[in-house]
Rosetta silent file (secondary structure, phi, psi, omega in degrees, C-alpha in Angstrom):
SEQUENCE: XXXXXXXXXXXXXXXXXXXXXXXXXXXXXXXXXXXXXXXXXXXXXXXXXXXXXXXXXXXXXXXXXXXXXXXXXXXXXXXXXXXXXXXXXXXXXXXXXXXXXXXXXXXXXXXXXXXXXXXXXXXXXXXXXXXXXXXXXXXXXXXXXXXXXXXXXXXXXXXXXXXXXXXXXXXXXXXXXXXXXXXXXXXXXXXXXXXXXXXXXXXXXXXXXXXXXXXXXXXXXXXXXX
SCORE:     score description
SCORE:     0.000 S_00000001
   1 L     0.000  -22.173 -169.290    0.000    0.000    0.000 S_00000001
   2 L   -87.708    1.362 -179.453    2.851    2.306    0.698 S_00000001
   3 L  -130.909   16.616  172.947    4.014    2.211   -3.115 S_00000001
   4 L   -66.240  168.945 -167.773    0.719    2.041   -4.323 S_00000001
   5 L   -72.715   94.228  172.994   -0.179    3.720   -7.745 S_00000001
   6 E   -87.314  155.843 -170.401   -1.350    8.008   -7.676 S_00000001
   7 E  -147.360  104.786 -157.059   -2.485    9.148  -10.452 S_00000001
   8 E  -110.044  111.459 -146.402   -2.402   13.064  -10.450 S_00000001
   9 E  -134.786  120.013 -171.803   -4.964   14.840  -12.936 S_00000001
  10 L  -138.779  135.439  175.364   -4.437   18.587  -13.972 S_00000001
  11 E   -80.986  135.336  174.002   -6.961   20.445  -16.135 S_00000001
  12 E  -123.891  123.593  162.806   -5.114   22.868  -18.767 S_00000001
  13 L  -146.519  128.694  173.002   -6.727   25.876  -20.414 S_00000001
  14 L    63.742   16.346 -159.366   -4.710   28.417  -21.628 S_00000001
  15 L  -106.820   14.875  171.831   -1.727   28.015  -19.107 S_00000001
  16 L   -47.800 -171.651  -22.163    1.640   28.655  -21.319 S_00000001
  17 L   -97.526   -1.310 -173.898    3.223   30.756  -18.598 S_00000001
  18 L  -141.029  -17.646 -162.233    2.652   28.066  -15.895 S_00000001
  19 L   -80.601   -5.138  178.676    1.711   24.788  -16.777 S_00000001
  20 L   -83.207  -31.869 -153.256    6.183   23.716  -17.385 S_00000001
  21 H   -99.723  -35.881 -156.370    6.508   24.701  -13.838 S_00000001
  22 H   -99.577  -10.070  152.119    3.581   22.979  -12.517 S_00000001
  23 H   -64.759  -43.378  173.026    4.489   19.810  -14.452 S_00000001
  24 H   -67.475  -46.851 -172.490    7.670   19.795  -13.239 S_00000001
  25 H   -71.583  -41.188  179.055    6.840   19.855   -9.639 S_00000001
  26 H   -83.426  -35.325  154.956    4.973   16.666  -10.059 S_00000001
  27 H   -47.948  -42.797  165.040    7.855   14.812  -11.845 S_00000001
  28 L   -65.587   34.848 -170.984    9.963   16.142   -9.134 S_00000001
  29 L  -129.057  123.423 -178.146    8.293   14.678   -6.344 S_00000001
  30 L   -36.535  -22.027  178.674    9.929   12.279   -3.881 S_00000001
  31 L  -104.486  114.658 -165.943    7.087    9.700   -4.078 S_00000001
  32 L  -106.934    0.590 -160.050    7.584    8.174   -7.554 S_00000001
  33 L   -96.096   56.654 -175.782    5.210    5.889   -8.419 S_00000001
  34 E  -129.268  176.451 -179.641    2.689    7.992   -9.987 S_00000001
  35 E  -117.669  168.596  170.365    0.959    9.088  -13.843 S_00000001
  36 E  -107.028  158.008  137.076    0.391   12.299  -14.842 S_00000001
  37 L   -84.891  165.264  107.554   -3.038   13.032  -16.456 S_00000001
  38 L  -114.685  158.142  162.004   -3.544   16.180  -18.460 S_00000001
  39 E  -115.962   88.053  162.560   -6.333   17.148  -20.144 S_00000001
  40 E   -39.314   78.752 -171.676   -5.785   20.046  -22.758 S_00000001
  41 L   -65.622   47.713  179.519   -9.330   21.721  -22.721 S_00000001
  42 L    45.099   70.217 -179.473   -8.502   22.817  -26.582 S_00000001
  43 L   -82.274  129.831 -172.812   -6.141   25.695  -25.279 S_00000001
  44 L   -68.632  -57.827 -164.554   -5.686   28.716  -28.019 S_00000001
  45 L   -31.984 -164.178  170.523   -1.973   29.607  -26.359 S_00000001
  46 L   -96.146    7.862 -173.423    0.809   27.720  -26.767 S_00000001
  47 H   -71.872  -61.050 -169.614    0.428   24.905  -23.463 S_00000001
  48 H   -41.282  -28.412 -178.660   -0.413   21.787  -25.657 S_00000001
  49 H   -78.685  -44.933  114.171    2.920   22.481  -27.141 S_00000001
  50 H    31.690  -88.537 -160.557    4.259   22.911  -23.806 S_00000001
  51 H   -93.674   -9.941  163.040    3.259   19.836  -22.338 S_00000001
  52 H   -55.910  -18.373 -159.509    4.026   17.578  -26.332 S_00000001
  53 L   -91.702   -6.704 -165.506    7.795   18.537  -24.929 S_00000001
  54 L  -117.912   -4.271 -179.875    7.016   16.111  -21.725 S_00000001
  55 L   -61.415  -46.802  169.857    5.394   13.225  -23.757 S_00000001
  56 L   -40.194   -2.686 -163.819    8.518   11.406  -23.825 S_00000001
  57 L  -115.364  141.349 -163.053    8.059   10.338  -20.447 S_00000001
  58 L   -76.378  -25.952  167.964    6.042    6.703  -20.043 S_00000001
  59 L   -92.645   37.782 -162.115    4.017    8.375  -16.843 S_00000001
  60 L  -114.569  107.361  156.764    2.871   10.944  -18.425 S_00000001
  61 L  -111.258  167.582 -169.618   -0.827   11.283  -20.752 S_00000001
  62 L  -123.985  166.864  172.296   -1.853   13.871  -22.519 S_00000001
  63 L  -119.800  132.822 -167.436   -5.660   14.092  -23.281 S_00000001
  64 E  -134.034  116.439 -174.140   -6.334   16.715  -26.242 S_00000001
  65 L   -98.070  138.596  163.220  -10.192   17.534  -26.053 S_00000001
  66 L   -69.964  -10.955  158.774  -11.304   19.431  -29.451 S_00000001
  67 L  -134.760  176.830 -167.512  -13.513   21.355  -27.889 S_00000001
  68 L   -95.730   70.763 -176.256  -13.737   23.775  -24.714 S_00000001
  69 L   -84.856   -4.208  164.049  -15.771   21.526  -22.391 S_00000001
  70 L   124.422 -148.562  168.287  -14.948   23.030  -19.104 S_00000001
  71 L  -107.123  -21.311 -169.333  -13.009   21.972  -16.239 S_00000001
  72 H   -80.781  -67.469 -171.294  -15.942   19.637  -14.102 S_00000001
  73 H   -74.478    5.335  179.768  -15.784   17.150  -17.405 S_00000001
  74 H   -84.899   -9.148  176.554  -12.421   17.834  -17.999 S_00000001
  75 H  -101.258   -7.743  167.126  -12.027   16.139  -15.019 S_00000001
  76 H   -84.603  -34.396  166.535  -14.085   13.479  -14.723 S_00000001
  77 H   -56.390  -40.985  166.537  -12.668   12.444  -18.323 S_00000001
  78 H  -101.655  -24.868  153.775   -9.356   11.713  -16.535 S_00000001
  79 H   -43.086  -36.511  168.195  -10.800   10.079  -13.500 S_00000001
  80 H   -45.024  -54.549 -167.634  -11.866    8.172  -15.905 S_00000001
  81 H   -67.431  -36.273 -160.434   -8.398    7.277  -17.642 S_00000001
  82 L   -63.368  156.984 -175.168   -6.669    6.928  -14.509 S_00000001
  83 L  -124.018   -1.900 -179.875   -5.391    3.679  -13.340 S_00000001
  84 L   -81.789  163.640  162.957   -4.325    4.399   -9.524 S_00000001
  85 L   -68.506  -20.287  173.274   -6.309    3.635   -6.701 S_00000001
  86 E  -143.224  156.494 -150.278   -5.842    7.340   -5.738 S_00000001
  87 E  -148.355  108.663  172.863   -6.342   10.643   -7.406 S_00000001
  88 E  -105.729  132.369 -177.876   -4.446   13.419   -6.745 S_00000001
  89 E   -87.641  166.964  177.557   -5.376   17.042   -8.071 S_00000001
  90 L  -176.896  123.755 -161.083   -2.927   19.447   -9.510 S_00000001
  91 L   -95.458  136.746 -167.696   -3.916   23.262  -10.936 S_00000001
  92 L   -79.602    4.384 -140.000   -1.988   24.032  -14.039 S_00000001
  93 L  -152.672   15.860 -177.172   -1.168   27.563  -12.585 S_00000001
  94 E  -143.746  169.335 -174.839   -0.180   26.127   -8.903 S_00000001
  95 E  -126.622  108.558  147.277    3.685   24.224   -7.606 S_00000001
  96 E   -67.919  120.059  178.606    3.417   20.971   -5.656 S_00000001
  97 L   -54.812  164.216 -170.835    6.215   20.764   -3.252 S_00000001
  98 L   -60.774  -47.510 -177.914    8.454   18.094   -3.413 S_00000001
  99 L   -67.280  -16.466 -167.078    7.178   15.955   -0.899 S_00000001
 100 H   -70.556  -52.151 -161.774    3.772   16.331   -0.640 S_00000001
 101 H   -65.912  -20.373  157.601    2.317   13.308   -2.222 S_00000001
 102 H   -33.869  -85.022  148.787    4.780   11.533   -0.159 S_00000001
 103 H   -40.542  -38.063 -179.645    3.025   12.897    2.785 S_00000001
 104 H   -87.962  -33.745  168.981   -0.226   12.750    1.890 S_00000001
 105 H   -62.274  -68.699  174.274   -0.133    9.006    1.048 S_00000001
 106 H   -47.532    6.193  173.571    1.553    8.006    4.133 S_00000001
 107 H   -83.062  -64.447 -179.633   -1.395   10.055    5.932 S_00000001
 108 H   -32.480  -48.336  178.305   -3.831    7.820    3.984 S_00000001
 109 H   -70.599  -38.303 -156.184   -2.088    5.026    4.771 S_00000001
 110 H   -96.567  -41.231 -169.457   -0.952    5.584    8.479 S_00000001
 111 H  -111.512   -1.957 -177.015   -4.828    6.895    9.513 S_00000001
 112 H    58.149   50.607  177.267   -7.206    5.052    7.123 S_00000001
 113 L   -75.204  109.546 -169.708   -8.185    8.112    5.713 S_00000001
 114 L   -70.630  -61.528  150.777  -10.781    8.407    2.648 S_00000001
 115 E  -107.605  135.966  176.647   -8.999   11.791    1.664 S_00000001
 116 E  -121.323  161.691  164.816   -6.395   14.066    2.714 S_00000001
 117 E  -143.673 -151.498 -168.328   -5.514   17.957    1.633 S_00000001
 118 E  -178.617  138.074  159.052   -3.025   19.992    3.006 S_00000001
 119 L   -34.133  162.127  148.139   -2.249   24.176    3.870 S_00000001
 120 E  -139.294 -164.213  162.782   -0.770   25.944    1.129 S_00000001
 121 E  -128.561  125.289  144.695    1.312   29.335    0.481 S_00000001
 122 E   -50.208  129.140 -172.492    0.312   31.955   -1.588 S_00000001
 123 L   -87.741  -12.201  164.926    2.694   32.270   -4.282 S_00000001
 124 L  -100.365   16.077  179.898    1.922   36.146   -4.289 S_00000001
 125 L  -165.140    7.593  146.491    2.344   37.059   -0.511 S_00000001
 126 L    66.719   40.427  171.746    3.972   33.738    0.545 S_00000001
 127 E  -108.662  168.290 -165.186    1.169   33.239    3.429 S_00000001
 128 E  -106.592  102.734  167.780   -0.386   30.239    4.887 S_00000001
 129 E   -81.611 -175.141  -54.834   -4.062   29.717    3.447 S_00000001
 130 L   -65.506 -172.412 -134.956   -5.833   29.071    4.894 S_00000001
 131 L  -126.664 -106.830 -170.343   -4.680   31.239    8.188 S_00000001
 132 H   -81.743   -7.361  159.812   -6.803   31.432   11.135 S_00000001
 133 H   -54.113  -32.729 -176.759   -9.778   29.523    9.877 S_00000001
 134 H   -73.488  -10.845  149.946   -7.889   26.301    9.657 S_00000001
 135 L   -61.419  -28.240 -174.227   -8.339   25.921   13.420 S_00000001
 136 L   -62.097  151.014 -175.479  -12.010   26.173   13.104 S_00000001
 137 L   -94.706  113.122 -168.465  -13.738   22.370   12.465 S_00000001
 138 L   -77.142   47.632  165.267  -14.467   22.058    9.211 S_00000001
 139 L   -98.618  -37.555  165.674  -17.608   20.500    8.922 S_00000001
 140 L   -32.741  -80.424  172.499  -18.679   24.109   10.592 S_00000001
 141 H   -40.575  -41.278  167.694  -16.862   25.767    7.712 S_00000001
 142 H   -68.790    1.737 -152.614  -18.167   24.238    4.713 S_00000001
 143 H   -95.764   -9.043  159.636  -21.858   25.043    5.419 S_00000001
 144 L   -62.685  -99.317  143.269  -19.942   28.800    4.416 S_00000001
 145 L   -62.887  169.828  145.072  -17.189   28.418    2.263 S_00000001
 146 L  -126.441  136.562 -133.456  -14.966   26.166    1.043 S_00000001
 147 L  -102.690  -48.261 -171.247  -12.151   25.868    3.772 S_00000001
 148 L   -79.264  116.607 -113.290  -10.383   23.196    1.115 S_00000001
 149 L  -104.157  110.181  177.739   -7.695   24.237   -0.861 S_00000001
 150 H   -36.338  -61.328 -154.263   -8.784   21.718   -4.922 S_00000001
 151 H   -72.957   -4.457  177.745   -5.024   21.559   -5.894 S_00000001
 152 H  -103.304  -23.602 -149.076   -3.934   19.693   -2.649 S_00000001
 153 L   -68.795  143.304  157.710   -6.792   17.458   -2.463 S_00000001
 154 E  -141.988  126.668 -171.667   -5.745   13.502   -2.695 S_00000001
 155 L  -109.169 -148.175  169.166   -8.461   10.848   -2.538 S_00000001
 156 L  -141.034   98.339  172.387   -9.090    7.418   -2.859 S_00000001
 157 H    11.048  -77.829 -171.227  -10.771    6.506   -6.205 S_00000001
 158 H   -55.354  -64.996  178.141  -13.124    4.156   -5.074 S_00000001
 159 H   -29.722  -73.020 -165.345  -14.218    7.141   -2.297 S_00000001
 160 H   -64.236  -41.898  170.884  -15.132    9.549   -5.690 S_00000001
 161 H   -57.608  -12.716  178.591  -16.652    6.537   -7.445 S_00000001
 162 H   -89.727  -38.935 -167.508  -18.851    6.103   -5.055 S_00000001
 163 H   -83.101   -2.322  163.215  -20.065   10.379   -4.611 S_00000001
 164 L   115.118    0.119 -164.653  -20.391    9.873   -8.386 S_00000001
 165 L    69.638 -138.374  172.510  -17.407   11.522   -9.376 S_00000001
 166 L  -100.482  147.270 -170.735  -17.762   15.698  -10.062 S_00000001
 167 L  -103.329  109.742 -176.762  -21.257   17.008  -10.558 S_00000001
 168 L   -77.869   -8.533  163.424  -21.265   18.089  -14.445 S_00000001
 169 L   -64.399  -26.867 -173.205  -24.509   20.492  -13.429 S_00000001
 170 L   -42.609   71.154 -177.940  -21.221   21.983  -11.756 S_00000001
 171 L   -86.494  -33.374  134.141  -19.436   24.520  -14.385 S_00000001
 172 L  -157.643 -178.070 -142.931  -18.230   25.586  -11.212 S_00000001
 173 L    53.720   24.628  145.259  -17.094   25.240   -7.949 S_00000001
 174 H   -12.261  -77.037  179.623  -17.084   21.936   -8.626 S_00000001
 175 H   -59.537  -67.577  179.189  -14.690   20.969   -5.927 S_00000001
 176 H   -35.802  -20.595 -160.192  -17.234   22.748   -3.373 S_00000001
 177 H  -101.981  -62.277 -171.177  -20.168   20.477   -4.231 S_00000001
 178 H   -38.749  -74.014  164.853  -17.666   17.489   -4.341 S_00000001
 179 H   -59.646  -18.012  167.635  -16.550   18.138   -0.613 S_00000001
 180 H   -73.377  -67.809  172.236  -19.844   19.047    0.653 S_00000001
 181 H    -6.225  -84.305 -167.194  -20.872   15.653   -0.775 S_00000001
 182 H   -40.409  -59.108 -157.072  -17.614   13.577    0.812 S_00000001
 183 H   -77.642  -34.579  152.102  -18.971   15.436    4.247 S_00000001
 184 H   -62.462  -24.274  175.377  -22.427   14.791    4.143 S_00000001
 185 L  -105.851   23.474  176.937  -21.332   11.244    3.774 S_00000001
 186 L    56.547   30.245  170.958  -18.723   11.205    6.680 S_00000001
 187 L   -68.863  127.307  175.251  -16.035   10.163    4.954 S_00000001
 188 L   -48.907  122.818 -179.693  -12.599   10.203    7.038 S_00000001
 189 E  -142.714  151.522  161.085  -10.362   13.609    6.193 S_00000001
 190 E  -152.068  115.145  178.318   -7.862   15.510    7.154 S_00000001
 191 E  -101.646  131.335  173.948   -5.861   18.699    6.137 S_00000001
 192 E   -72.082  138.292 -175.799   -2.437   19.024    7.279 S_00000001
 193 L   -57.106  -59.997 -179.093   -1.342   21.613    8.873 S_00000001
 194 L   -47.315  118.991 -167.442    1.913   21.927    7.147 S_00000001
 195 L   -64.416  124.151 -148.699    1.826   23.649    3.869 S_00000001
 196 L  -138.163   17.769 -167.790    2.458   21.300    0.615 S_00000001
 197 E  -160.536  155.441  175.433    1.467   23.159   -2.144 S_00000001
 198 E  -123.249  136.990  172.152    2.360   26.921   -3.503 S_00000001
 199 E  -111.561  113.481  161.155   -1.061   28.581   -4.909 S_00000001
 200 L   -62.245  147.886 -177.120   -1.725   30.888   -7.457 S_00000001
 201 L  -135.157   45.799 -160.501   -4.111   33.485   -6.494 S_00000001
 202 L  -126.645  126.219  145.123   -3.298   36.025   -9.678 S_00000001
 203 L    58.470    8.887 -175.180   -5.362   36.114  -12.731 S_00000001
 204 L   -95.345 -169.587 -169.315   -6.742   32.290  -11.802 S_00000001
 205 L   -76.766   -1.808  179.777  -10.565   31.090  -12.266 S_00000001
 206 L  -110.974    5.680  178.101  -11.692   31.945   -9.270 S_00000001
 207 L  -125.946  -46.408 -162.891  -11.072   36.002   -9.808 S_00000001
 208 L   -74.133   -8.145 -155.762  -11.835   35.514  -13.458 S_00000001
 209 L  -146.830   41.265 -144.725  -14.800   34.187  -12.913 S_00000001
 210 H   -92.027  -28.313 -164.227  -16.091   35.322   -9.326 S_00000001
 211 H   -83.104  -21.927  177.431  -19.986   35.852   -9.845 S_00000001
 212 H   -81.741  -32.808  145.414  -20.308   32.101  -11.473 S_00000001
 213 H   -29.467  -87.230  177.038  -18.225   31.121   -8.871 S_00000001
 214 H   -53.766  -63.201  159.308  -20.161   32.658   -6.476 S_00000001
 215 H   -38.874  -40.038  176.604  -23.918   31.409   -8.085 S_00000001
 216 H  -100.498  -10.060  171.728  -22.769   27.404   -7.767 S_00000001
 217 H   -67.483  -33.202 -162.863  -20.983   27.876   -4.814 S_00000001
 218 H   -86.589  -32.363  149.578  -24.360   29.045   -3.393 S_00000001
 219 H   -25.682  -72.434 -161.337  -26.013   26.277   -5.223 S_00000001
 220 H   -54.846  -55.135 -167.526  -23.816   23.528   -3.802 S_00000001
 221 H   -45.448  -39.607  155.755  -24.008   25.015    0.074 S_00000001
 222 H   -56.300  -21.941  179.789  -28.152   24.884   -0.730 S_00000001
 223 L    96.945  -17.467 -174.187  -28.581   22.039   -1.881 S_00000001
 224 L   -68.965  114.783  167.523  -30.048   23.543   -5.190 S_00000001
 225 L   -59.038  100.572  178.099  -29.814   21.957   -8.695 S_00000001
 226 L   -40.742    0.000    0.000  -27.868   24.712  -10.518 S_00000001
């Protein structure tokens, strides 16, 4: 179990200035026995070329969708693909530290855990998200926000096959509905204190896109079919 298979699935749209770095972090991670997913959500830029330069590597797929289907099916398309028993996320625009899936397995493993996440740092002000909230118990917290940072999350397959995978009424805030889910059905979690991830918070989907954001977020926390 302690060498078991991760399989670490990052949605790409548009990401030439970030997606080499954020690629990189996941080849570069002490715990080797993982695949990369990607799924190219038919990006205008230059990132499919980008990530054709990393194809050479045997864990590595690339997915190339021809059209712009969003991020909720881009991701459920590589849950799909994936062959580990666990599914790790990774934001094309965020830096996994070396270690963290190291950590995060051996959480899984060591507590019989369903899921784990983990702190991050802002990569523009180098701070610990989240900050004083992460004492608070987050079953509390979600019925607000959501206190759980997507790009850290690691799960256990079977655990998302069961909530059904990502909810494709979901365009977004996805991940919110997804963790509300896991939490209504008491599945064992934990976020680490220690920070494992660096996050963008510049120019990423969640500023570009705050009032849709903000309409399924309100959705998931209700209970409402978006």
């Amino acid at each position: 179990m302690s060498n078991q298979l991760v399989s670490v699935i990052m949605g790409v749209y548009n990401n030439e200035d970030t997606v080499k770095n954020a690629i990189e972090s996941i080849l570069n991670q002490s715990y080797k026995n993982i695949e990369l997913i990607i799924t190219d959500d038919n990006s205008s830029d230059n990132s499919k070329s980008i990530i054709k330069n990393y194809l050479n590597q045997k864990n590595i797929k690339l997915i190339e969708n021809k059209e712009n289907i969003g991020l909720t099916k881009s991701l459920n398309q590589m849950i799909e693909a994936s062959n580990g028993k666990l599914i790790a996320r990774q934001d094309a625009d965020d830096i996994s530290l070396e270690k963290r899936i190291e950590v995060q397995v051996g959480q899984i493993n060591k507590l019989n855990l369903d899921f784990v996440s983990s702190r991050a740092k802002n990569l523009q002000t180098n701070k610990n998200i989240p900050n004083i909230s992460y004492n608070l118990p987050y079953k509390f917290l979600i019925k607000y926000k959501n206190p759980f940072i997507h790009g850290t999350l690691v799960i256990k397959k079977n655990v998302l096959l069961q909530l059904g995978n990502y909810d494709e009424r979901f365009k977004y805030a996805q991940d919110y509905k997804l963790m509300i889910d896991a939490i209504d059905k008491n599945y064992k979690f934990k976020v680490l204190r220690k920070p494992l991830y660096l996050l963008n918070t510049k120019n990423n989907i969640s500023n570009q896109y705050k009032d849709e954001q903000e309409f399924f977020a309100n959705c998931a926390r209700n209970r409402i079919d978006p």
